[in-house]
C-alpha positions as CSV (number, residue, x, y, z in Angstrom):
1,X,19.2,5.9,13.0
2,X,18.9,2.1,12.1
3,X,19.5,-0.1,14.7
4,X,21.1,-3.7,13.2
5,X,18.9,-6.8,15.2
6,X,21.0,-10.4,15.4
7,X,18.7,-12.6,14.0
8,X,19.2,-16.5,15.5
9,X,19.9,-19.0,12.4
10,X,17.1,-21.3,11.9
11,X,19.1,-23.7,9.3
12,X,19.5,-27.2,10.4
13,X,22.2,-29.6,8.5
14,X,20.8,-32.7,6.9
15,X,24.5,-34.2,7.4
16,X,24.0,-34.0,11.3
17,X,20.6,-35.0,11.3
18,X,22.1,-38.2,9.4
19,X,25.2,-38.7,12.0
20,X,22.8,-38.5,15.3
21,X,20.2,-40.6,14.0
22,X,22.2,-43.1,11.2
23,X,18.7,-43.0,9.2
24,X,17.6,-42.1,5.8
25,X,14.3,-41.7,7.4
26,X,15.4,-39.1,9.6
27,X,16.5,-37.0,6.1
28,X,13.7,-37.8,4.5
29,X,11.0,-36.6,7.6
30,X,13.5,-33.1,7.9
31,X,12.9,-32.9,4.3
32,X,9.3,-32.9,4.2
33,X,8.6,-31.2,7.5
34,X,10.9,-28.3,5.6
35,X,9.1,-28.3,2.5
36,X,5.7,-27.9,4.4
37,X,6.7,-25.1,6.4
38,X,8.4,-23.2,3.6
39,X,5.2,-23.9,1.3
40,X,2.9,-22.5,4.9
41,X,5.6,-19.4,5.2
42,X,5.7,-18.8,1.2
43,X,5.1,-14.9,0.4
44,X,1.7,-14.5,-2.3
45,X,1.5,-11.9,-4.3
46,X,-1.6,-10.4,-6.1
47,X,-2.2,-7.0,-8.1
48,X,-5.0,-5.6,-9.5
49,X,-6.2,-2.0,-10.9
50,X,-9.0,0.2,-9.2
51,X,-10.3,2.7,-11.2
52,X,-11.7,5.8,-9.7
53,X,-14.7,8.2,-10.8
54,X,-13.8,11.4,-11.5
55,X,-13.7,13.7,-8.3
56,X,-13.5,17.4,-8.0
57,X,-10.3,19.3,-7.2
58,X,-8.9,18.9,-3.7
59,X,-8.3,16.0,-1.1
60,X,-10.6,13.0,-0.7
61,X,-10.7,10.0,2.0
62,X,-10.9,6.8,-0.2
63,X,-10.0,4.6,2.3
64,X,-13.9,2.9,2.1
65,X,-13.7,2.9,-1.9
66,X,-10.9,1.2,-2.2
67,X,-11.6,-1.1,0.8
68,X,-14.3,-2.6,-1.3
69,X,-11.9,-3.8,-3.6
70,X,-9.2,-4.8,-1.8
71,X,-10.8,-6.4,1.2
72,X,-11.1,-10.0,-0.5
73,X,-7.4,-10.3,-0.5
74,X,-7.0,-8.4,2.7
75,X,-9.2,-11.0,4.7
76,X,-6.7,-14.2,3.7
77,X,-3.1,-12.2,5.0
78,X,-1.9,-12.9,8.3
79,X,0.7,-10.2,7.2
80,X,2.3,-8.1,4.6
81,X,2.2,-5.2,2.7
82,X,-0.2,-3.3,0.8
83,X,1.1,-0.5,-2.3
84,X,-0.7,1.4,-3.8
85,X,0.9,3.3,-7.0
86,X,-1.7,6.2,-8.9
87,X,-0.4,6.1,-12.5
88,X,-1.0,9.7,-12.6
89,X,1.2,13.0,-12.7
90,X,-1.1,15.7,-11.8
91,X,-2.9,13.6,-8.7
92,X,-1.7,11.9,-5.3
93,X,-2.3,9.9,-2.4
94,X,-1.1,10.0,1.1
95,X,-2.5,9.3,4.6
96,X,-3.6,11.5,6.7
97,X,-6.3,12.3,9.5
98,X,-9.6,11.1,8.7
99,X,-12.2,12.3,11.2
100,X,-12.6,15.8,10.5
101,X,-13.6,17.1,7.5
102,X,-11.7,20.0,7.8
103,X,-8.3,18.3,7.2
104,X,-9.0,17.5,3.8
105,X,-9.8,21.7,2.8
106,X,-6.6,22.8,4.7
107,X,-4.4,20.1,3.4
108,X,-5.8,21.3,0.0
109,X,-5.2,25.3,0.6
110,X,-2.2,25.1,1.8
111,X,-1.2,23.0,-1.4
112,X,-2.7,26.1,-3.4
113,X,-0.3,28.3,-1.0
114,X,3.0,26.0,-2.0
115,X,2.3,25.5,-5.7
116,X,-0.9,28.5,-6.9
117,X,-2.3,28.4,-10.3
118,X,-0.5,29.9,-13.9
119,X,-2.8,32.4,-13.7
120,X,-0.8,33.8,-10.4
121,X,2.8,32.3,-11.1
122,X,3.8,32.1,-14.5
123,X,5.0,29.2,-15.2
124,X,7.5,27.5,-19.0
125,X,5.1,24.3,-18.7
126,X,1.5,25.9,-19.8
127,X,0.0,24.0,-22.8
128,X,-2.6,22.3,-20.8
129,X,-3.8,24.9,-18.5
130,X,-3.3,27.3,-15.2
131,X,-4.3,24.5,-13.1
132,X,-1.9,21.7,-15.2
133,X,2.1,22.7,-14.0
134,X,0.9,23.5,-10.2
135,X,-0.9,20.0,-10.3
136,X,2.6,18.4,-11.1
137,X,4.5,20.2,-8.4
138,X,1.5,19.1,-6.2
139,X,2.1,15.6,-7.1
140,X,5.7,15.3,-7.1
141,X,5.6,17.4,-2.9
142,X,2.5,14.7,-2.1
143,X,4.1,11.3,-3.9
144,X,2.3,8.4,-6.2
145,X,2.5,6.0,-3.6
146,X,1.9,4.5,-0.4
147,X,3.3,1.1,1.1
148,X,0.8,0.0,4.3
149,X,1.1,-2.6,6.1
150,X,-1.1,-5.4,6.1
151,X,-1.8,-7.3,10.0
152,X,-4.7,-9.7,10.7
153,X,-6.5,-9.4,7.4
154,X,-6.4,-5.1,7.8
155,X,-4.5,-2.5,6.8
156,X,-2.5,-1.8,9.8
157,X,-3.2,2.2,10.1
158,X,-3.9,4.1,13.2
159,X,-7.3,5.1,14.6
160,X,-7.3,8.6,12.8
161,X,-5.6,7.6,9.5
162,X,-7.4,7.5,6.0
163,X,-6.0,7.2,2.8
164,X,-6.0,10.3,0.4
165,X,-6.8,11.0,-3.3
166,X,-5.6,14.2,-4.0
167,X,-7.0,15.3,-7.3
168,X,-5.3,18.5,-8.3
169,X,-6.5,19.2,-11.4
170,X,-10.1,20.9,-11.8
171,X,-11.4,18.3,-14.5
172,X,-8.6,15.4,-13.8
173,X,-11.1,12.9,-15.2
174,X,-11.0,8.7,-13.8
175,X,-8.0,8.2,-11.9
176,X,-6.0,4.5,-12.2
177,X,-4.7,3.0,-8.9
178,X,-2.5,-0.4,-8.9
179,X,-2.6,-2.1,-5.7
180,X,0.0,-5.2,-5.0
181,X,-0.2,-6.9,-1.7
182,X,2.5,-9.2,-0.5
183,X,2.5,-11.3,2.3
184,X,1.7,-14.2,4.4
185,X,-1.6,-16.1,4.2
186,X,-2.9,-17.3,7.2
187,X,-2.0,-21.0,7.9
188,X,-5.1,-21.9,8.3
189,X,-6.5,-21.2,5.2
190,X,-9.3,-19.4,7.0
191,X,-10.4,-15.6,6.0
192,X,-10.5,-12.5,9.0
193,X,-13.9,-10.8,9.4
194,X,-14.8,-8.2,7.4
195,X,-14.1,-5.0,8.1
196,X,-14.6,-1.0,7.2
């Protein structure tokens, strides 16, 4: 259920600013006091592609690899949004628990349970392998992106939360990642400490 907020208008006419002070001064100072603050509050937008090494089949925490990358651009956000798109149809990424290392080989068989190999389902779709058709279901259930948000120069995710590659192809090769973060920079022009 979505819950509508009233939002308080912030919007201030230049026409009574010029009746209750009589000054072109008066327009003139509103004007520049709202250019600065617009130009402070203006959304920045950056994008880049993170490549990925080849990993074996299953589910892998890359929240540290792609923290490398990312971090940079992370440090100068007060906040925002970070996506991250994989421009692949037989991988995946989602969030999930981080701290055991069991999570990622459950999370994986049970994958192999939904969606198991051409060589135990037949499947129309096998030119490019057993492994090839169940990687695409795989991928369409898991999703090719992830929107995070971005608070204090961090990804804002929970204590137990890393971010997945799912590979689900046995040789799936390099995988391509686009990452856009949008936001606010922080006023100050200052970076956050590093972090990860």
């Amino acid at each position: 259920m979505f819950t509508a907020l009233a939002v308080p208008q912030r919007s201030v006419s230049l026409s009574n600013i010029a009746t209750s002070t009589g000054t072109r001064a008066a327009q003139q100072s509103f004007r520049t006091r709202a250019a600065q603050q617009s130009s402070s509050m203006a959304t920045e937008w950056s994008t880049s592609t993170i490549t990925l090494p080849a990993y074996s089949r299953g589910c892998h925490v890359i929240t540290r690899r792609l923290l490398e990358e990312i971090q940079p651009t992370l440090q100068t956000m007060e906040a925002g949004l970070c996506n991250l798109f994989i421009q692949h149809t037989s991988a995946s990424l989602t969030i999930n628990e981080n701290a055991s290392s069991d999570v990622p080989l459950d999370l994986n068989d049970a994958l192999d349970k939904l969606a198991p190999d051409g060589n135990v389902v037949k499947y129309r779709h096998d030119d490019e392998g057993p492994d090839d058709m169940p990687a695409h279901i795989k991928s369409s259930l898991m999703g090719p992106s992830l929107t995070v948000p971005i608070a204090h120069g961090r990804l804002a995710l929970g204590t137990w939360q890393g971010i997945y590659l799912n590979e689900h192809r046995d040789y799936g090769g390099p995988r391509r990642i686009v990452v856009t973060i949008q936001g606010q920079k922080r006023a100050d022009g200052k970076k956050y400490a590093k972090y990860g």
